[in-house]
N, C-alpha and C positions, 0 to 999 in steps of 0.2 A: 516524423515517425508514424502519423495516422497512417493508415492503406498499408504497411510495411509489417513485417513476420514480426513479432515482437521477440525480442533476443530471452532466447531458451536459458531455464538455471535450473539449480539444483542449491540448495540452503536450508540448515537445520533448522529446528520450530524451535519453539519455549521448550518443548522436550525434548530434543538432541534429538528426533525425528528428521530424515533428510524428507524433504519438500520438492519436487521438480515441479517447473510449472504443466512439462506434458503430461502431467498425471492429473490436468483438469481438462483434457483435450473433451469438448462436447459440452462445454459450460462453460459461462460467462465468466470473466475473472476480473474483479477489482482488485488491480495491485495499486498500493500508495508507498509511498516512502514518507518516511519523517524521521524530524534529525535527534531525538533523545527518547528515551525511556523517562517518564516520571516529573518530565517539563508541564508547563499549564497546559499549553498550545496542543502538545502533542498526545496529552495523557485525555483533554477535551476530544481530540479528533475521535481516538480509541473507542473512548465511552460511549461518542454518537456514533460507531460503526456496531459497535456491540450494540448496544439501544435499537438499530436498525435491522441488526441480521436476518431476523425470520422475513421482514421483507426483498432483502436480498436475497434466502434460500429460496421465497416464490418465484422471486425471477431468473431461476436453474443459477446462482452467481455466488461466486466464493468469494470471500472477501482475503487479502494478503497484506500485512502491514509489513513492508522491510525498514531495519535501520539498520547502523554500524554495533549496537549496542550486543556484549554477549547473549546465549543462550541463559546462561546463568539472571542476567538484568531482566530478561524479556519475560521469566520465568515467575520472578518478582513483581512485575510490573502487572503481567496478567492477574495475579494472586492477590497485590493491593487493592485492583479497581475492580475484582470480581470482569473481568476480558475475557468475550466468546471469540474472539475472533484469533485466526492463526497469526502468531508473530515469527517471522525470520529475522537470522542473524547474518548479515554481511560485514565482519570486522576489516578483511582485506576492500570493500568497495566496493566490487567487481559490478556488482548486477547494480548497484547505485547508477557506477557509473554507463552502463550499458546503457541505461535509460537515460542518459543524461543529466541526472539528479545532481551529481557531485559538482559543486558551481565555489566560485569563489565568494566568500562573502566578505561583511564587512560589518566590523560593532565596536563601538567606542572608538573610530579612528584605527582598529586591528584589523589588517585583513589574513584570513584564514579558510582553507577548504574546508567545506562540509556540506551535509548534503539539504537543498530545496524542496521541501514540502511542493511532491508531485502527485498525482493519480492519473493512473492509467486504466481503462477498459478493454479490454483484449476476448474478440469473440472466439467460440465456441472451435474456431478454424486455428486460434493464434494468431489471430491478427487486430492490431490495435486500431480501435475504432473510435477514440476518443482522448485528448490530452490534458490537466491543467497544468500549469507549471506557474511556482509563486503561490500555492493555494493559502487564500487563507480559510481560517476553521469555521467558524461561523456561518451558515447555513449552508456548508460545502457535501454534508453528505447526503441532503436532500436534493442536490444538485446533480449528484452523482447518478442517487436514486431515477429521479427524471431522466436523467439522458439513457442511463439504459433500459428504462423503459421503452421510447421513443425506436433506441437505435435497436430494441426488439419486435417495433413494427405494433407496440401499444401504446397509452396516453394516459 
């Protein structure tokens, strides 16, 4: 997917606000996906992307967090952990899976769809400049920070 158009959407926020990604065309877009609302993993990820925003706004870049979870959960979820950052809602999948997030897993000997803690970086053109896929939380969003620093042509 790096070098390639990153696949176009449109998805409501925590406020039933609809989201398109071309309404960031000309700025940096951190999109991540994670798979719950209100889990340890993924309510950590949240915190440290909020924790970090204002760094992020320096470097012209939106932050995007999608999951399958409603508008209603995501609404909650912002409200519990005090979250600046934008949440969408994907219950059908779709942009999950566009990105290839939606993977099969596996826990306790179950296996079951859902979706892979990913981040994507998608420049200023729509196009994806950066992948992780399997991310885990722990000093991931200082990692994130760095590369697009770097892939801004700073250090």
């Amino acid at each position: 997917m790096v070098g390639e158009k990153a696949p176009e959407f449109c998805l409501p926020d925590q406020d039933g606000k609809e989201v398109c990604l071309k309404d960031f065309r000309g700025k940096w877009v951190v999109l991540y996906f994670y798979p719950k609302d209100n889990t340890s993993g993924c309510t950590r990820e949240a915190i440290d992307f909020t924790e970090n925003l204002k760094d992020f706004e320096k470097l012209d870049a939106v932050v995007l967090g999608v999951s399958k979870d409603s508008v209603k959960s995501h609404k909650k979820f912002q409200e519990k952990h005090g979250l600046k950052i934008t949440l969408l809602s994907d219950p059908e999948h779709r942009v999950i899976e566009a990105y290839g997030a939606w993977k099969l897993k596996k826990r306790y000997g179950r296996e079951y769809y859902g979706t892979e803690r990913s981040t994507f970086i998608i420049d200023p053109e729509g196009v994806i400049r950066h992948e992780w896929r399997n991310v885990k939380v722990k000093g991931h969003v200082g990692e994130v920070k760095e590369t697009l620093k770097k892939l801004r042509g700073e250090s």
